[in-house]
C-alpha positions, 0 to 999 in steps of 0.5 A: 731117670728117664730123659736124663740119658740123653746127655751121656749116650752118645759118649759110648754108643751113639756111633753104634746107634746110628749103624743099627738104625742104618741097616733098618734102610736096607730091608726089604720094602713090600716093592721088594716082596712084590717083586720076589712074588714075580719070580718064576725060579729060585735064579730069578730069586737070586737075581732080585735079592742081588740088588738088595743089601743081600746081593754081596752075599749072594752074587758069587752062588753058582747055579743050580740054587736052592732055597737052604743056600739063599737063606744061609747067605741071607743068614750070614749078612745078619751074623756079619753085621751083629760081629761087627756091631758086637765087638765095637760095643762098650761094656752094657751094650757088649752085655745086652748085644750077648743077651741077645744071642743067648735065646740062639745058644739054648736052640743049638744046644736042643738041637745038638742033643736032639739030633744026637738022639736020633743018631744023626751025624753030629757034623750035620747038626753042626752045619744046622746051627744059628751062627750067633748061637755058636760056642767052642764046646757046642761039639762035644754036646754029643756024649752026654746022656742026661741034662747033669752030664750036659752042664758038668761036661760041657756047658760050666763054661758058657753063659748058659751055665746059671741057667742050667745049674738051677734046672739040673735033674739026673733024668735021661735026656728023651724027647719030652725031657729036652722039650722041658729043658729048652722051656725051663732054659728059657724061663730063666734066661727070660726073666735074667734078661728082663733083670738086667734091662730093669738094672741099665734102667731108662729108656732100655728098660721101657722098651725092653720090659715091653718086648720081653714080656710080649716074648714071654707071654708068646712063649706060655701061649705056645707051652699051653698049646703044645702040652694039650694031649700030653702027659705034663701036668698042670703044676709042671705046665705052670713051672715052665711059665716065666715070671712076668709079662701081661699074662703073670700071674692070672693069666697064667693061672688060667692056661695053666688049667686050659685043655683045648684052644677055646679056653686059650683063647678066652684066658688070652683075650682077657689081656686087652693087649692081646684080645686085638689078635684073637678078634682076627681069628675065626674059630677054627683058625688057630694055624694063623695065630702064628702069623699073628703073633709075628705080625704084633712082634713086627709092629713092637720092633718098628715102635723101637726105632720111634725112640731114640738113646736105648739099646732095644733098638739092637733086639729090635733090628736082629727080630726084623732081620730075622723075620724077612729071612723067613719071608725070603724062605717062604717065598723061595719055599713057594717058588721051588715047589709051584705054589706061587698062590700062597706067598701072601698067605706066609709073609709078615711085611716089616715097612 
């Protein structure tokens, strides 16, 4: 019951409420961004962030440096932080927290089976990986040659084996068949993880519903973008969509039958929720929708921490960090290439 959770959170997970909610002080602030837009060289970058929450991370990079290596070190202070949130977790915040990472896991195991497609080196790959993303067998990824020998040799033994032992074709693993893998991965590790944050109830579940269905309804938008001028059909399109969110099920209907971004736009901006982005967008200006998008998941996950005694707090901060850590490659990204003019057209602030 909502409300009552209040008397008993902070048996188990108060402590780590306050951790989570702490590290939100660290982020960076558009003084910050300012700053970094200042920057003449990647040092100069360095230089900034070494007064940051980052600094640690970053102090002891030798010269020359580059963009990969700040993000890597950036990178690494979320994956330091989560590890150490995760193994204090208890029970369902352990569950959610591993929920969390499972969206990392799906995007390793493309890239592993991509990469091996294009025959390149598997070590490489390895190095490419998220790092929440991780597990023990994600090498031997490589010798499978359809999505049946993937789960039998390698994946039985990971969370994501629900998800794949419902999805298993002996079809051979090319690049539209691993598009649809990671997609109809995702379907049903989206509508798990909305099962299970319904089934802890409370302020979770309010707060996650919302998030999830957001991810969710953001993932059929890019489905139907991308499979315009393709070969997938409209029924197969429509079996990627998950089963929930704003857009379930007209919505979905109606992209399902969308062939160019005008009938996108008209299916989506019969959401209320979502007719506020697309009135932002000139037509003719569907390369922004991407920040859009990022900018509305921004403002969900800075609504979580309004709220207090629930675990989206945690999804919330792994969002926001991740989304500065784009922030700081772009901005590094423009630095490094003289295109300084540009660092505002890429940054989504968080605070």
């Amino acid at each position: 019951m909502y409300g009552f959770e209040m008397m008993s959170f902070n048996i188990k997970d108060g402590f780590l409420e306050g951790v989570v909610r702490s590290h939100r002080t660290g982020m960076l602030t558009v003084a910050d961004y300012n700053n970094l837009s200042q920057c003449e060289t990647l040092e100069d970058i360095k230089l900034n962030l070494t007064a940051t929450d980052y600094g640690p991370y970053l102090v002891n990079e030798a010269s020359p440096i580059y963009t990969a290596t700040i993000v890597d070190r950036c990178t690494q202070k979320l994956v330091n932080d989560w590890n150490y949130m995760r193994t204090q977790a208890d029970e369902n915040l352990a569950m959610f927290m591993d929920y969390c990472t499972y969206g990392h896991m799906i995007d390793n195991v493309v890239l592993i089976v991509t990469g091996t497609l294009h025959e390149r080196d598997v070590q490489e790959l390895l190095d490419k990986c998220h790092p929440l993303g991780m597990f023990d067998s994600i090498a031997t990824l490589a010798v499978a040659q359809n999505m049946r020998e993937l789960y039998r040799l390698v994946l039985v033994d990971t969370p994501l084996a629900p998800y794949f032992s419902e999805n298993l074709t002996h079809e051979d693993l090319d690049e539209m068949n691993i598009e649809i893998m990671r997609n109809t991965l995702y379907k049903a590790y989206l509508d798990d993880f909305a099962a299970f944050c319904q089934k802890l109830g409370s302020t979770t579940a309010e707060i996650m519903g919302d998030m999830l269905a957001f991810e969710t309804d953001r993932r059929a938008l890019n489905i139907t973008l991308n499979s315009i001028g393709t070969e997938l059909t409209r029924d197969d399109r429509k079996k990627l969509y998950s089963n929930f969110g704003l857009l379930y099920p007209h919505g979905h209907n109606e992209l399902a039958m969308a062939e160019d971004f005008d009938q996108i736009r008209s299916a989506m901006e019969k959401v209320p929720a979502y007719s506020g982005i697309f009135s932002k967008l000139g037509y003719g200006e569907s390369q922004m929708l991407d920040k859009l998008l990022y900018e509305e998941e921004v403002k969900k996950c800075v609504d979580c921490y309004e709220q207090q005694f629930h675990y989206g707090v945690f999804y919330a901060y792994m969002k926001l960090r991740e989304q500065e850590i784009r922030n700081i490659m772009w901005v590094s990204e423009c630095v490094a290439q003289d295109q300084k003019g540009r660092i505002a057209d890429g940054i989504v602030y968080l605070f």
